[in-house]
C-alpha positions as CSV (number, residue, x, y, z in Angstrom):
1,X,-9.5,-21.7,51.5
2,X,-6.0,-21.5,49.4
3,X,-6.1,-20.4,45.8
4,X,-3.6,-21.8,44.0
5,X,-1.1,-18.8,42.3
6,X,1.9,-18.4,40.7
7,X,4.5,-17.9,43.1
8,X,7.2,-16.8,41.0
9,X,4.6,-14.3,39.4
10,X,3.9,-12.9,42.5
11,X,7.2,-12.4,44.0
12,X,8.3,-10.8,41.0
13,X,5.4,-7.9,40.7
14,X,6.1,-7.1,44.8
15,X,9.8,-6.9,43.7
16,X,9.2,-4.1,40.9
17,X,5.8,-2.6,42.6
18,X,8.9,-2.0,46.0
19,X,11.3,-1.0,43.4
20,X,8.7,1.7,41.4
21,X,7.4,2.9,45.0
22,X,10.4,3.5,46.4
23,X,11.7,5.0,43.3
24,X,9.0,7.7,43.5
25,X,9.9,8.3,47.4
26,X,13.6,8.4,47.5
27,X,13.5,10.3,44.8
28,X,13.1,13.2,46.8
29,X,14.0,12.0,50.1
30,X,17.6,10.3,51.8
31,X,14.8,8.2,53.9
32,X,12.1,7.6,55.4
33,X,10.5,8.1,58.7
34,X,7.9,6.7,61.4
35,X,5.0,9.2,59.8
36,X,5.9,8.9,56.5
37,X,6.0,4.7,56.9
38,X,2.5,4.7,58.4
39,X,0.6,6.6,55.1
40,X,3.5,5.0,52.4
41,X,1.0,3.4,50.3
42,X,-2.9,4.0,49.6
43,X,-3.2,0.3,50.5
44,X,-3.3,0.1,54.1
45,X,-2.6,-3.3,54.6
46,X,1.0,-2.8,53.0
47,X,1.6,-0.4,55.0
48,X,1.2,-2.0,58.3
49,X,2.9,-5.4,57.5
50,X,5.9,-3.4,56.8
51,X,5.4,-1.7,60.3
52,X,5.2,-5.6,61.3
53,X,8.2,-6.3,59.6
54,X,10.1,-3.4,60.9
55,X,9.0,-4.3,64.4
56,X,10.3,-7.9,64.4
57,X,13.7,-6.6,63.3
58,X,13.8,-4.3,66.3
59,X,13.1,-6.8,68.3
60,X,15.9,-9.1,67.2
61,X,18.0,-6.2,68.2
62,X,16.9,-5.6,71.3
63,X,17.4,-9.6,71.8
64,X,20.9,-8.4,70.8
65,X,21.6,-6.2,73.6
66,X,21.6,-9.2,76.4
67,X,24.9,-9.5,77.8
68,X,26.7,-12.1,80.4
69,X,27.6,-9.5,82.5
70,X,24.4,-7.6,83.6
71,X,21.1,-8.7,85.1
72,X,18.8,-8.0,82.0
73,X,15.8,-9.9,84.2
74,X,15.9,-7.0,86.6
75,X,12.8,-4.7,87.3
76,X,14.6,-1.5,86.8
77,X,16.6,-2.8,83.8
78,X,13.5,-4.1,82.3
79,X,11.9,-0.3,82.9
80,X,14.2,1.2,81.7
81,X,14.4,-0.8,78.6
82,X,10.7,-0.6,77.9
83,X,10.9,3.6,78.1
84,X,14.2,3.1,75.7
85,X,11.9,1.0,73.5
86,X,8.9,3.4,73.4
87,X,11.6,6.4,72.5
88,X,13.1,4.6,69.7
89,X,9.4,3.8,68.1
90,X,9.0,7.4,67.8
91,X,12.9,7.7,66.4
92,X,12.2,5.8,62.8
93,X,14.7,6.5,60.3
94,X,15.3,4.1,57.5
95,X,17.3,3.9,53.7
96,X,16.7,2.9,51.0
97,X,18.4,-0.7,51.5
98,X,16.8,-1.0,54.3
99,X,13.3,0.0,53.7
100,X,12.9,-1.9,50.2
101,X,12.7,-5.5,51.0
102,X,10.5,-4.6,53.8
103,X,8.4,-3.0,51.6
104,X,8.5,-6.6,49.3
105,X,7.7,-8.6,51.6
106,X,4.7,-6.5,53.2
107,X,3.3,-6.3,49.2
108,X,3.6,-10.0,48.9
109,X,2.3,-10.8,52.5
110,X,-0.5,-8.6,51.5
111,X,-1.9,-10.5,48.5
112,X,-1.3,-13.8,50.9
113,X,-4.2,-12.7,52.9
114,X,-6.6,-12.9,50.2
115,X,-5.0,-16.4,48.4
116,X,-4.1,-18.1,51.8
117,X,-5.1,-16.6,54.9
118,X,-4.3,-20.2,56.9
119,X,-0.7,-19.2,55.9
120,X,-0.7,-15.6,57.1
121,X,-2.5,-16.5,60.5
122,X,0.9,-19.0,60.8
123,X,2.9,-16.7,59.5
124,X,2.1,-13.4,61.7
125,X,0.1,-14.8,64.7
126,X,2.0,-18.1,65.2
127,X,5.0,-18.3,64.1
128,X,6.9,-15.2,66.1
129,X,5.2,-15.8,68.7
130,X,7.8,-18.2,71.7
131,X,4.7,-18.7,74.0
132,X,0.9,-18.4,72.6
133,X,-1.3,-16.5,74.4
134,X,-4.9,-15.2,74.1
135,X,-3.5,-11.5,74.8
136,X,-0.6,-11.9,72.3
137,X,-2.7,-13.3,69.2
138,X,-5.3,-10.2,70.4
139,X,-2.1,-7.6,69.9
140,X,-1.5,-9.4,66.6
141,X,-4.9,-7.8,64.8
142,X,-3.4,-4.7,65.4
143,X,-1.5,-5.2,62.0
144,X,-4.4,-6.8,60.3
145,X,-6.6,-4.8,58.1
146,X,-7.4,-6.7,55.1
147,X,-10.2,-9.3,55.9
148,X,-9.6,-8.2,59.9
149,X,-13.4,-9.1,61.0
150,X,-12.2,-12.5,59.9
151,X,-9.2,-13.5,62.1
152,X,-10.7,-11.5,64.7
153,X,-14.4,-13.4,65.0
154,X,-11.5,-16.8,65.4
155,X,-9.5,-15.4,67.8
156,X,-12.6,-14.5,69.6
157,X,-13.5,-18.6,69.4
158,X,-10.2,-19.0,71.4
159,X,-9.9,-19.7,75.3
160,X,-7.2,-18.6,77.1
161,X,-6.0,-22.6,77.7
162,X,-5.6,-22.6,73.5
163,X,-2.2,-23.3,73.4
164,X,-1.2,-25.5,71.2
165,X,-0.3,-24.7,67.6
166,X,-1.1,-27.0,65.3
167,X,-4.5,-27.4,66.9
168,X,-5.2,-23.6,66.6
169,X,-4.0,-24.1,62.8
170,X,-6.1,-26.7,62.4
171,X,-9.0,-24.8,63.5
172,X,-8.5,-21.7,61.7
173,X,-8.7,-23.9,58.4
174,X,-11.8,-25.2,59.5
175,X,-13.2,-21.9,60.5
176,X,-12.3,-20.2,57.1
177,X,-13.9,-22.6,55.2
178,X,-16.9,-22.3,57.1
179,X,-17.0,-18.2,56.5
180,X,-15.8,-17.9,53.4
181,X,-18.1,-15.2,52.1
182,X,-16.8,-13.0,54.4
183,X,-13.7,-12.7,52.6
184,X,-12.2,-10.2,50.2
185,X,-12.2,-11.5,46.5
186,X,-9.2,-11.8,45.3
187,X,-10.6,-9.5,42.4
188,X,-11.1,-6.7,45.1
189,X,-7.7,-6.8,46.3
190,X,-6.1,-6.3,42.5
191,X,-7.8,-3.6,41.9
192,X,-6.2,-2.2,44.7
193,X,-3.1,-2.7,43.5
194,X,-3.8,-1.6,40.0
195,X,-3.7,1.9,40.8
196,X,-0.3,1.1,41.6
197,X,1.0,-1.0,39.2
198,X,-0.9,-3.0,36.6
199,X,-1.6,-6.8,37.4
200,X,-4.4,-9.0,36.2
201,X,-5.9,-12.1,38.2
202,X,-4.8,-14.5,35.4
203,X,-1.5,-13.4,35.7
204,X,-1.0,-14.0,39.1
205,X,-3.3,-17.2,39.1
206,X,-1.7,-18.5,36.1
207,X,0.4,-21.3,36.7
208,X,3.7,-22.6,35.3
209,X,3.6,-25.2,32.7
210,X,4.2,-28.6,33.9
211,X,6.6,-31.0,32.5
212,X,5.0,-34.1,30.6
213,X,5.2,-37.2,32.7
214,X,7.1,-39.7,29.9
215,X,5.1,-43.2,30.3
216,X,8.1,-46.1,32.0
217,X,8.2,-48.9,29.4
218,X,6.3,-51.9,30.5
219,X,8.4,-54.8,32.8
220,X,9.1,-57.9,29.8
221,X,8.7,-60.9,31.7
222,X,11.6,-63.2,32.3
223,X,12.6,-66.0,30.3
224,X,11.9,-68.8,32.4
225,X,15.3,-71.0,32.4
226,X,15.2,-75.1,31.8
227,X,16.2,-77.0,35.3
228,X,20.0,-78.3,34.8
229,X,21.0,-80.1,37.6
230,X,17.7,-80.7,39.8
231,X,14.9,-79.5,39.8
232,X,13.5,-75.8,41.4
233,X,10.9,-75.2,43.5
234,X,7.8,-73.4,42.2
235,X,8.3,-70.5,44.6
236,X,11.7,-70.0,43.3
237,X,11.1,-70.0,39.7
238,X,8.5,-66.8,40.4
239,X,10.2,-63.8,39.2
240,X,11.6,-61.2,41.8
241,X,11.7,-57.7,41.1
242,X,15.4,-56.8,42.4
243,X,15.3,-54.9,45.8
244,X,16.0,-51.2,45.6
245,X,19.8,-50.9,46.7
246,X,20.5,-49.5,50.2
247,X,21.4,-46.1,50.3
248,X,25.1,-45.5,51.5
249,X,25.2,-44.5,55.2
250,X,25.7,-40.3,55.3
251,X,28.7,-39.2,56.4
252,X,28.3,-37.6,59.5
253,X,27.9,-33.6,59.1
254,X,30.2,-31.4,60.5
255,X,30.4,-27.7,61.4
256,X,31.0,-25.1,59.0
257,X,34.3,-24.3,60.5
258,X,35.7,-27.9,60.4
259,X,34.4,-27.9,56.7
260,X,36.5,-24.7,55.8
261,X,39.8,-26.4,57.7
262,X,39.8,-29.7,56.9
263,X,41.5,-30.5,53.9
264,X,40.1,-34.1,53.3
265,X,37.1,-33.2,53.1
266,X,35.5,-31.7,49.9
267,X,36.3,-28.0,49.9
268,X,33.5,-25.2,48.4
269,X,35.7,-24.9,45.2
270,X,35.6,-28.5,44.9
271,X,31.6,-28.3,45.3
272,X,31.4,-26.1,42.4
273,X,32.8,-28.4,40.1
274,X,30.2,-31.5,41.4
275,X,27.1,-32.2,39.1
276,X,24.2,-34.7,39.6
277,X,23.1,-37.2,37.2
278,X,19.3,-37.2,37.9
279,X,16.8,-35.1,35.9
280,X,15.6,-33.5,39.3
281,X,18.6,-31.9,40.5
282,X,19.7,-31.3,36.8
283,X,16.8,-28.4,36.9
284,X,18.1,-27.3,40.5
285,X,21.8,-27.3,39.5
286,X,21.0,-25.2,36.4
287,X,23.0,-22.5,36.1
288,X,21.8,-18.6,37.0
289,X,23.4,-15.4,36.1
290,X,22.7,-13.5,39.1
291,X,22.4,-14.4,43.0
292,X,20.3,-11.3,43.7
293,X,17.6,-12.2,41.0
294,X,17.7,-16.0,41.4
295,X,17.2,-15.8,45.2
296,X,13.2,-15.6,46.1
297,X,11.7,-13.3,48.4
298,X,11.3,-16.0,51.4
299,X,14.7,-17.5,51.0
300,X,16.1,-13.6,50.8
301,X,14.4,-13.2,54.0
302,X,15.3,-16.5,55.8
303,X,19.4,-15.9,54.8
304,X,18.9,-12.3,56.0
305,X,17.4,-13.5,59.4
306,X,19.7,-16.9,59.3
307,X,22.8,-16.1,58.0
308,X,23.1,-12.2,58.5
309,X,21.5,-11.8,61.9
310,X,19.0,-9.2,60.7
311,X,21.0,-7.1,59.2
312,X,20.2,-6.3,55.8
313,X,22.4,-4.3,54.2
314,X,25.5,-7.2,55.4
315,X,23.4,-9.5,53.0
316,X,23.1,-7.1,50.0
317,X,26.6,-6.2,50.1
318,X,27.3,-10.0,50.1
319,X,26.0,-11.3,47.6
320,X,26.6,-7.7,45.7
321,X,30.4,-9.0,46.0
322,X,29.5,-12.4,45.4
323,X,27.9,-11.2,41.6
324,X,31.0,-9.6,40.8
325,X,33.2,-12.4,41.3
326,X,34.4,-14.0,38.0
327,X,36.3,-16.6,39.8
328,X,35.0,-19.7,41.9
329,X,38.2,-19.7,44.0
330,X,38.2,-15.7,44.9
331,X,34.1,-16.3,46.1
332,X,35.0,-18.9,48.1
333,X,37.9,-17.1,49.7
334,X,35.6,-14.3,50.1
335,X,32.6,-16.7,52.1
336,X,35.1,-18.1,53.9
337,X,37.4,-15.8,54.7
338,X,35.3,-12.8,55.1
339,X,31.5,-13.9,56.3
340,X,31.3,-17.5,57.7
341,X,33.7,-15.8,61.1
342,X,31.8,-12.7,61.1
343,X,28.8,-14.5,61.3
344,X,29.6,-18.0,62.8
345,X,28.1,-19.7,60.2
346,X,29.2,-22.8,62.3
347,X,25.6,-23.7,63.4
348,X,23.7,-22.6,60.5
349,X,24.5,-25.5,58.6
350,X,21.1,-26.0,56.9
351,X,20.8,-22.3,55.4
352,X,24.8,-22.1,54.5
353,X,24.1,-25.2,52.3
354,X,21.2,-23.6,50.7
355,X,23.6,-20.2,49.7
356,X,26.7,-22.3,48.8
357,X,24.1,-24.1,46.4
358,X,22.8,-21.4,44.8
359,X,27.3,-19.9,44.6
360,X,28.1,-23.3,42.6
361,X,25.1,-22.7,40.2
362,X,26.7,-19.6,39.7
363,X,29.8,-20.8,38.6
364,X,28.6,-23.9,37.4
């Protein structure tokens, strides 16, 4: 049902296979449009995934458009919205900055179908959705191509009172075991891709090297000690392995904004200069060169969606800047200063920690 890849491989060949396509297109054009997106690649799968991706961004800004001071729930606003909508679907016009990690993500999604298609049916017929419905995971085949016959013979097992998500999930893992040679090999789909750029099945199935595991030293058993002053029960003399100490009680959290005002509390330049002493986080605090190539393609895509409200070219500019910084204290003048109140980082605590992590490795 899931094959297991190299990750890391993977995201890496839809990074340069985005960068080499859209080399070849914008070489001659300043972008692209609606006709040009539909036909971009020979692959067809690509091609609408990126329509997918495109879509979900519009829709984020049409989300955007709700205001305090109008009835958005109207009928005629509503109309007039959907005729606005179907206008602008005919309208498409993107860059370069904005096309490309569209254009990623709908490579990497695509070889996903073949080497976990329990993840892609989460991913594009569960996970957007607010409210499941039979008619809504229907719409969804629309931007399937690649194994299609597959999803759609599930969705046909579905009735209309199949609501609940983890159950369908659950399902679906049982139902692709149960048809698996109606699949695409995964050999079918790189040869696809070959005509595009070169990439072997042990490349992308080869997996990293795993650290040895270094055997503990055996427990020496205690000296047993002569009774001084009376004698010890037999229960007591029984050796006790030490409890494991209690961890410290966390400090409660607080928002981003009281973070970047308080001065008690550890500032982001102070962060930078912290370093852990366990062998785990000593591989995550390692230090990188280069935000933009040290970020992966899901975590590019979560900050963009998270952090930056969709918009894409705010979050290459940003951590553009951020690269070019020699100096901790002018980066986190810049984050703090510039972004977090443009943004309101204030509630976004989770996927601000994740970006300040990856700034102190920078400068670490």
């Amino acid at each position: 049902m899931e094959d297991k890849y190299n990750q890391l491989h993977l995201e890496r060949y839809s990074k340069a296979l985005a960068n080499l396509l859209c080399d070849r297109h914008f070489a001659t054009h300043d972008t692209i449009n609606g006709p040009q997106l539909i036909g971009f690649t020979p692959i067809k799968q690509v091609n609408l995934f990126a329509i997918k991706e495109l879509l979900l961004k519009w829709h984020h800004e049409m989300a955007n458009l709700r205001s305090p001071y109008f009835d958005y729930e109207h009928e005629d606003v509503k109309e007039a919205l959907l005729n606005f909508m179907n206008v602008l679907s005919r309208k498409i016009l993107m860059k370069r900055n904005a096309f490309e990690p569209l254009l990623e993500k709908a490579i990497y999604d695509t070889f996903l179908v073949a080497l976990n298609p329990v993840a892609t049916f989460e991913e594009k017929f569960l996970r957007i959705q607010e409210e499941i419905t039979l008619p809504k995971l229907q719409e969804n085949l629309k931007y399937i191509d690649l194994d299609k016959p597959l999803f759609a013979g599930f969705v046909e097992t579905l009735s209309p009172s199949s609501r609940d998500r983890e159950y369908i999930l659950s399902r679906f893992g049982l139902y692709v075991n149960a048809n698996q040679a109606s699949r695409t090999p995964l050999q079918d789909v790189i040869a696809r891709f070959n005509s595009l750029l070169p990439i072997s099945e042990q490349e992308l199935l080869q997996q990293a090297p795993v650290a040895p595991v270094v055997a503990k030293p055996a427990l020496v058993a205690p000296i047993v000690e002569k009774d001084i002053v009376a004698p010890i029960h037999t229960a007591q003399r029984e050796y006790a392995v030490p409890a494991a100490p209690r961890p410290a009680p966390v400090a409660e959290q607080h928002n981003l904004n009281e973070r970047f005002r308080t001065a008690e509390r550890p500032t982001l330049n102070e962060r930078f200069r912290e370093s852990s002493s366990s062998l785990a986080d000593a591989h995550s605090n390692r230090r990188i060169e280069s935000l933009k190539n040290s970020i992966s393609i899901n975590q590019r895509f979560s900050f963009i969606n998270e952090l930056f409200e969709g918009d894409n070219l705010a979050y290459y500019q940003t951590i553009k800047t951020l690269d070019e910084y020699n100096d901790p204290e002018e980066a986190k003048r810049y984050v703090t200063h510039e972004i977090a109140g443009r943004f309101d980082w204030s509630k976004k605590q989770e996927h601000v920690s994740k970006l300040l992590k990856l700034i102190e490795r920078k400068f670490a």
